[in-house]
C-alpha positions as CSV (number, residue, x, y, z in Angstrom):
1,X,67.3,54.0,-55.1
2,X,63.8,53.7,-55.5
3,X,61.7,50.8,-54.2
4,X,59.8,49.6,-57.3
5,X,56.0,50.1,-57.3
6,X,53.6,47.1,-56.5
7,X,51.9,45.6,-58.8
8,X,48.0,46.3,-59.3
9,X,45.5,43.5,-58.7
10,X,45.1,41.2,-61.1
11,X,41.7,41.2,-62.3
12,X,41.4,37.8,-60.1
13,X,42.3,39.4,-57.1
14,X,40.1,42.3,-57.3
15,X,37.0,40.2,-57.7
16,X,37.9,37.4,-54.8
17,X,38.6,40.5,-52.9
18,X,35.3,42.0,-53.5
19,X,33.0,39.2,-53.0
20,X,34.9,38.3,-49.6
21,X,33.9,41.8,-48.4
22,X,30.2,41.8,-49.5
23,X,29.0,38.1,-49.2
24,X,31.0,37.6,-46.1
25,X,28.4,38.7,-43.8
26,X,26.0,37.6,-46.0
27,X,26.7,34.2,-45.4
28,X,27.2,34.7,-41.5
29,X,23.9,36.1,-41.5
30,X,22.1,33.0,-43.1
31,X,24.4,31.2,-41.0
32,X,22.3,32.5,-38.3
33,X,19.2,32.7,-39.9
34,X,19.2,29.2,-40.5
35,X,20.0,28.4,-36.6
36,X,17.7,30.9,-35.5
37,X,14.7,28.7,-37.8
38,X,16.6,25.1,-36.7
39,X,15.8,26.6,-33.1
40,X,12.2,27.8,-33.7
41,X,11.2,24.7,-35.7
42,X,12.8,21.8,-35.0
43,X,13.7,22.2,-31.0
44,X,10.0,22.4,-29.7
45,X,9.2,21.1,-26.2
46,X,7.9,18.0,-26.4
47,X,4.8,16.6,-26.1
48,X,3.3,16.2,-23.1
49,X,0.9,13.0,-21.8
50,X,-1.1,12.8,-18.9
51,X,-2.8,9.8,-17.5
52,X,-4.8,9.8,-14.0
53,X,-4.2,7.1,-11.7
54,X,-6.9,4.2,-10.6
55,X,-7.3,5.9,-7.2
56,X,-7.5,9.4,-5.8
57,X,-8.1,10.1,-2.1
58,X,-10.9,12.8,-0.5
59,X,-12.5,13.7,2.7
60,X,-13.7,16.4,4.2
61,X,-13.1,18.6,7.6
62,X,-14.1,21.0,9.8
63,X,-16.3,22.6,6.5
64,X,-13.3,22.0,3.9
65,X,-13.0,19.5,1.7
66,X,-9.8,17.5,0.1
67,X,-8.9,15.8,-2.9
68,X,-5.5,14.5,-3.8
69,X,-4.6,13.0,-7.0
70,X,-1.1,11.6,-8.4
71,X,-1.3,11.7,-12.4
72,X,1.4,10.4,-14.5
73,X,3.1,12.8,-16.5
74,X,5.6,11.9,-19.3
75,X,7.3,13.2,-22.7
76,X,7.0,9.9,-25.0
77,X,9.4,11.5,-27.8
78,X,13.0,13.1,-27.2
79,X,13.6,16.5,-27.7
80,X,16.1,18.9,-26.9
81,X,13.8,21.0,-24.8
82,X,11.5,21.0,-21.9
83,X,8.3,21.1,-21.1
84,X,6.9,23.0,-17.5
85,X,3.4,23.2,-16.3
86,X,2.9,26.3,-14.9
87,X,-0.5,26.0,-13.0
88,X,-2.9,23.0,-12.0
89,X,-6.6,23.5,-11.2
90,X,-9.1,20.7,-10.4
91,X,-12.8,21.5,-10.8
92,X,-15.5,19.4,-9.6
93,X,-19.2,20.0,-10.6
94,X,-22.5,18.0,-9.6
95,X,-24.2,16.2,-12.5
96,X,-27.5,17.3,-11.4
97,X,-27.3,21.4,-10.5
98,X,-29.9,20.4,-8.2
99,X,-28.1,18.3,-6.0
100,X,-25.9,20.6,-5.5
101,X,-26.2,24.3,-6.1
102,X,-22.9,25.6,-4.3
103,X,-19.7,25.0,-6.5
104,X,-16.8,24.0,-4.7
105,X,-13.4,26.5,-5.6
106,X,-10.5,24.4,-5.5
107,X,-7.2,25.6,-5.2
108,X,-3.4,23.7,-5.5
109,X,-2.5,24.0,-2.0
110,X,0.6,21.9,-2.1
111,X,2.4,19.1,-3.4
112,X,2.5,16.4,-0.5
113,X,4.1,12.8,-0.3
114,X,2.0,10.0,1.0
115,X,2.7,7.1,3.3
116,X,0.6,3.8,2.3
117,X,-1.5,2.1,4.4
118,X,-1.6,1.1,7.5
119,X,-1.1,4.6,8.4
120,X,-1.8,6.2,5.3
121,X,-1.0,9.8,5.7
122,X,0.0,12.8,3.7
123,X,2.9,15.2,4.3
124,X,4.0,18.4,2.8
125,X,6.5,17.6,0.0
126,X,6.8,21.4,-1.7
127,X,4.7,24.3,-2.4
128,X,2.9,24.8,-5.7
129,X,5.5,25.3,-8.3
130,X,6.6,25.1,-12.0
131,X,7.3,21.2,-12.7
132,X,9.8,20.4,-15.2
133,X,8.6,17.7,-17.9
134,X,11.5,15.7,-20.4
135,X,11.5,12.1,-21.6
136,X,14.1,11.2,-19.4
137,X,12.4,13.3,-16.6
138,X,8.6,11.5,-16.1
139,X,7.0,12.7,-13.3
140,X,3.8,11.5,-11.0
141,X,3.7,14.7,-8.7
142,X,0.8,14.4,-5.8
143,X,-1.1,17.0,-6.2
144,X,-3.4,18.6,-2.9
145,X,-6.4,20.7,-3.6
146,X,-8.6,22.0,-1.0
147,X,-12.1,23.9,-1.2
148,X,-13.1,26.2,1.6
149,X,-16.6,26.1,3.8
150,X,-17.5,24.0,1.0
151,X,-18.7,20.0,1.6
152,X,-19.7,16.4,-0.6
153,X,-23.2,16.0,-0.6
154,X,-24.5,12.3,-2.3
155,X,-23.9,12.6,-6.0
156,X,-22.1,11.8,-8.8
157,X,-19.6,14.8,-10.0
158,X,-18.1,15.8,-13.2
159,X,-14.7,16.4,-12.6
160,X,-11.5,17.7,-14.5
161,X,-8.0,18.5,-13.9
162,X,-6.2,21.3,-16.1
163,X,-2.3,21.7,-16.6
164,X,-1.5,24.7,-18.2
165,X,2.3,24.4,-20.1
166,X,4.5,27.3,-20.9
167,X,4.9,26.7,-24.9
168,X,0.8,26.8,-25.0
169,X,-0.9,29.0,-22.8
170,X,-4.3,28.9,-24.8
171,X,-4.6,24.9,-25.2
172,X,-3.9,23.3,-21.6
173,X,-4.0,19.6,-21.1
174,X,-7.5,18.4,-19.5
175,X,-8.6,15.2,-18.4
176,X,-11.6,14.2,-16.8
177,X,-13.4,11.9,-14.8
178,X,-16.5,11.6,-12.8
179,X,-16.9,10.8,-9.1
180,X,-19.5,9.2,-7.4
181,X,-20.3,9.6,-3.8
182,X,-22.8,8.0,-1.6
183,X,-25.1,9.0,1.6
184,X,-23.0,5.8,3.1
185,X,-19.9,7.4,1.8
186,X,-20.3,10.9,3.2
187,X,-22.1,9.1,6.9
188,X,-18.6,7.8,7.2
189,X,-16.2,11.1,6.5
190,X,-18.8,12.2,9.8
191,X,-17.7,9.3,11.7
192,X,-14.2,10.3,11.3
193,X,-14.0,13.7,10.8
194,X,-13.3,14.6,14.4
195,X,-10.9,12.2,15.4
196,X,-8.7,10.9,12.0
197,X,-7.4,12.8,9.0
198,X,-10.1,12.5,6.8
199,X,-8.6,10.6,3.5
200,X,-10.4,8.0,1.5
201,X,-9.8,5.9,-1.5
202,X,-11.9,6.3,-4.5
203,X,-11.4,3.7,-7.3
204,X,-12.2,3.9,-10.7
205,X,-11.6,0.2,-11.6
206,X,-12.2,-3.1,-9.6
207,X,-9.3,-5.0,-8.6
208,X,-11.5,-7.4,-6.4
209,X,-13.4,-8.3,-9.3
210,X,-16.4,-8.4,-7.4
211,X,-18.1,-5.8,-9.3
212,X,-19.2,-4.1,-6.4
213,X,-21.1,-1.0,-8.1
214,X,-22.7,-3.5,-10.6
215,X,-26.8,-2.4,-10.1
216,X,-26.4,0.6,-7.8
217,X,-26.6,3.2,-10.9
218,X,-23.2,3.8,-10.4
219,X,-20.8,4.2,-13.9
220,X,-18.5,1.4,-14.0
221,X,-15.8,4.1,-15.0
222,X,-16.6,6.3,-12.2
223,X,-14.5,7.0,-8.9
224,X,-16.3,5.1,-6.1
225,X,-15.0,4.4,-2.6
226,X,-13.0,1.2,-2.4
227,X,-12.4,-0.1,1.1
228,X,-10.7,-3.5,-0.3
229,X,-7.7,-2.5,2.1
């Protein structure tokens, strides 16, 4: 006995049938489309702040010179990504050309960790690397520079320090500062240079409040040495 014949689609059928087939992937492709923009526009790294401390430490040895400095680094709003800084560089340059015709080349020569006073001593922490910058995640890395057969002379400097970030390589983060450095100031990195690690606290404020660069020319806003230990 014969097996009847099925039916042909309704109508109905046909047409649901059709439009599954073509706006199926259609749909999973807007799906994606519209992740793929959610991803590129709304997850961003965030933004990045840098402050620099109230005190950096210097010296100079054996024809090299130092400069440490621990900046705060933080992400005030959430996001979902990260931030890195790829690179550091400090740059230092004399006010007055005159002073000072050599320019110093600087160059991140490590992350250290630093032991306060009495001692107060630096020790390798890490070697130059990517740092890794979230809201949750602040960091105040030390960072070590050093300039080769290159020395202070009396002076006030115009100084900067550059973080370069992954997500804009063209527009890095810059801050500056000046530094001010007198004759007595370099008379007593000689003293020492021989026979102690040569760091020495610059201030940029006065938390003796006795105004002690008030009439020497000195800006107020100026690193200066600060021996208030």
């Amino acid at each position: 006995m014969d097996k009847p014949s099925p039916e042909p689609p309704t109508p109905t059928h046909a047409w649901l049938g059709w439009l599954l087939q073509t706006w199926t992937p259609i749909v999973t492709s807007l799906v994606a489309l519209g992740f793929s923009i959610y991803n590129f526009v709304l997850i961003k790294p965030p933004k990045v702040e840098v402050w620099l401390p109230h005190i950096v430490r210097m010296g100079q040895h054996s024809n090299r010179a130092y400069f440490v400095v621990q900046p705060t680094i933080t992400a005030p709003t959430k996001s979902e990504d990260v931030e890195i800084i790829t690179e550091v560089e400090l740059k230092l340059e004399p006010r007055s050309p005159s002073d000072h015709p050599d320019r110093p080349q600087f160059w991140w020569d490590e992350l250290v960790n630093f032991e306060a006073p009495p001692k107060e001593a630096f020790e390798h922490a890490a070697d130059p690397a990517a740092i890794v910058i979230a809201q949750e995640k602040p960091q105040q890395p030390f960072f070590s520079f050093v300039a080769e057969r290159w020395g202070f002379k009396p002076g006030e400097y115009r100084g900067s320090l550059t973080l370069h970030r992954r997500s804009d390589k063209k527009n890095p983060i810059v801050q500056t500062f000046c530094l001010s450095i007198s004759g007595k100031d370099l008379e007593e990195f000689r003293q020492k240079a021989e026979t102690e690690w040569p760091w020495y606290a610059f201030r940029n404020d006065d938390p003796s409040g006795k105004q002690k660069n008030k009439g020497t020319g000195r800006p107020s806003d100026c690193y200066i040495r600060w021996d208030g230990y």
